[in-house]
C-alpha positions, 0 to 999 in steps of 0.5 A, a space after each residue: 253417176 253424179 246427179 247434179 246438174 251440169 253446166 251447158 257445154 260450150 259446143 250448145 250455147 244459147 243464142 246470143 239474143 235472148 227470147 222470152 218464152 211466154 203462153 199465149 192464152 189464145 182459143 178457136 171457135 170449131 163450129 164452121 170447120 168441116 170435117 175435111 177441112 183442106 177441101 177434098 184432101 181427106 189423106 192430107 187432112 187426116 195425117 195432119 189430124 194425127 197432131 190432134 191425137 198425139 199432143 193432148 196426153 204428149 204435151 201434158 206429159 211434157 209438163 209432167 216430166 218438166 215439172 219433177 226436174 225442174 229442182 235441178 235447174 240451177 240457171 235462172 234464165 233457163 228456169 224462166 224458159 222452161 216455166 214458159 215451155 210448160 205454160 205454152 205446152 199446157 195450152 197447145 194440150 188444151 186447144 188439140 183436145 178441144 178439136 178431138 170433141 169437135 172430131 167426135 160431134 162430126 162422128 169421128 170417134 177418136 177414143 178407141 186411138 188416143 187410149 193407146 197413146 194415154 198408155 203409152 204416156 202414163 204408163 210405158 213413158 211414166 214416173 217409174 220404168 215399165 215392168 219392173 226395170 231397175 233403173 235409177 230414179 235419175 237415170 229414167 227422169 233423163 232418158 224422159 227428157 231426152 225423148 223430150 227434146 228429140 220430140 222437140 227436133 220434130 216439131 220445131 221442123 213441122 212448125 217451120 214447114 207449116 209457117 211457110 206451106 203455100 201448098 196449104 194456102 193455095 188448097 184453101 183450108 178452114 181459116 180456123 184450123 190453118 190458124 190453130 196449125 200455124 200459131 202452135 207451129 210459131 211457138 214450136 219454132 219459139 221455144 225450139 231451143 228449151 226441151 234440148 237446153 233442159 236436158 243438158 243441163 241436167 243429163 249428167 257428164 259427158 260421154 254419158 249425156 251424148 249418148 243418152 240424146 243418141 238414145 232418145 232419138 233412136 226411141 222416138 223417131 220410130 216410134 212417131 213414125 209408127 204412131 203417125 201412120 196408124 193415126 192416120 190410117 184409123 181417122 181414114 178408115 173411120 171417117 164418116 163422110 167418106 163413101 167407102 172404108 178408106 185406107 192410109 196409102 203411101 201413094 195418096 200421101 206422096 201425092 198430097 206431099 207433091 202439092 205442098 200439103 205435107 212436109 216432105 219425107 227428107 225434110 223430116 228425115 234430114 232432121 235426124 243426123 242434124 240432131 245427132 251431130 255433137 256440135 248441134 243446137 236447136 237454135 240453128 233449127 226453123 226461123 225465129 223472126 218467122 215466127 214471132 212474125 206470125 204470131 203478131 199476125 195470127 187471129 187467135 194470138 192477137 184476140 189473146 194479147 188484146 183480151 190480156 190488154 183489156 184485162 190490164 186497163 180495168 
């Protein structure tokens, strides 16, 4: 099999308008946000924690992989977008680990959770294959960057959905966190294309490279499925502030998902045959101008851009 990258094909251009991917160096200050921070929601609140205790080893995986393929881009353009993907994905890393501490000095110890997913990223998702499997070298840096961009499909549609979840401002949740979701949802929606355009470009020739993206989705989809609710259902159960044991509830989560608090089930569901067709780009995924509108808004990205700003006038 051919390892040299190949050209992107012409059923997946890029958009015409070219946007650059750039990090924001933003930062949140946790020490008024409750525990429960869409008031008395503890189920919504805690399905939407699980992104705390998924990015941090995720995203840092993301740049990991990123990293080693990186010699195989050939596009000076898409160099550039994946240099600012790593840049933006290292912060995201960052920021959702700076809650994970927040979570612990409220009491809610996540460690005992997030070491299952450090395994699954350093180990089981790592540089060589688990236990032993002889694939090539190539073969695996692929199908790692095909979990990537199927990773990626999910949450460019999570940053849409929460760019525009009045359900979540009509429940009046901390500002800060609000704030935090919906800046790292922007840039999700901002660099949505990067993940997908990487693999492509270096997922070797077709047929091969169709199905390994099939394969990638097959991996990730329940496998997050699974994550998230196990996720959900431990910060339920090991929250401190609740009066009893409380267990994840399918019935609790449709509720919160009536009230616009989460994405619904076919919103998620429906991003799956999206992906799959072989004409899809992931350009055709959310809204760019709603995003770049919010990250012109968002407190934390304008005190970034100011500090940057300041930084270049002394």
């Amino acid at each position: 099999m051919s390892t040299s990258p190949t050209p992107r094909p012409p059923h997946s251009p890029r958009p015409q308008e070219h946007h650059p991917i750039a990090p924001r160096r933003v930062s949140f200050d946790w020490r008024d946000t409750p525990l429960h921070w869409i008031p008395d929601e503890p189920t919504a609140t805690h399905v939407i924690n699980v992104l705390h205790l998924l990015l941090p080893a995720g995203e840092r995986w993301f740049v990991k992989v990123f990293k080693e393929a990186l010699p195989q881009v050939r596009d000076g353009e898409l160099l550039k977008d994946v240099k600012g993907f790593m840049g933006q994905e290292a912060t995201h890393s960052v920021q959702h680990a700076y809650v994970l501490d927040h979570l612990a000095r409220q009491g809610l110890d996540t460690a005992p959770y997030t070491r299952h997913v450090d395994f699954l990223f350093e180990y089981l998702l790592g540089d060589k294959p688990p236990f032993g499997v002889p694939l090539p070298e190539q073969e695996w840096l692929r199908f790692r960057l095909s979990v990537i961009a199927a990773i990626e499909q999910f949450t460019a549609v999570l940053g849409n959905w929460v760019l525009a979840a009045d359900g979540l401002d009509r429940a009046t949740p901390d500002p800060v966190m609000l704030d935090l979701l919906r800046w790292h949802g922007a840039e999700e929606v901002e660099h949505r294309a990067v993940a997908f355009d990487m693999y492509e470009h270096t997922g070797g020739e077709e047929p091969a490279r169709y199905l390994r993206r099939i394969l990638g989705m097959s991996v990730t989809a329940p496998v997050l499925l699974y994550l998230w609710g196990w996720g959900a259902a431990y910060l339920l159960r090991h929250d401190p502030q609740l009066a009893t044991r409380s267990r994840y509830s399918l019935r609790e989560h449709n509720h919160a998902v009536r009230k616009g608090l989460l994405p619904t089930w076919r919103e998620l569901g429906a991003a799956i045959p999206r992906y799959l067709r072989r004409s899809y780009h992931p350009s055709q995924e959310g809204s760019l101008r709603s995003a770049v509108a919010y990250l012109a808004t968002s407190p934390a990205a304008r005190a970034a851009a100011g500090a940057v700003g300041r930084a270049a006038l002394s």
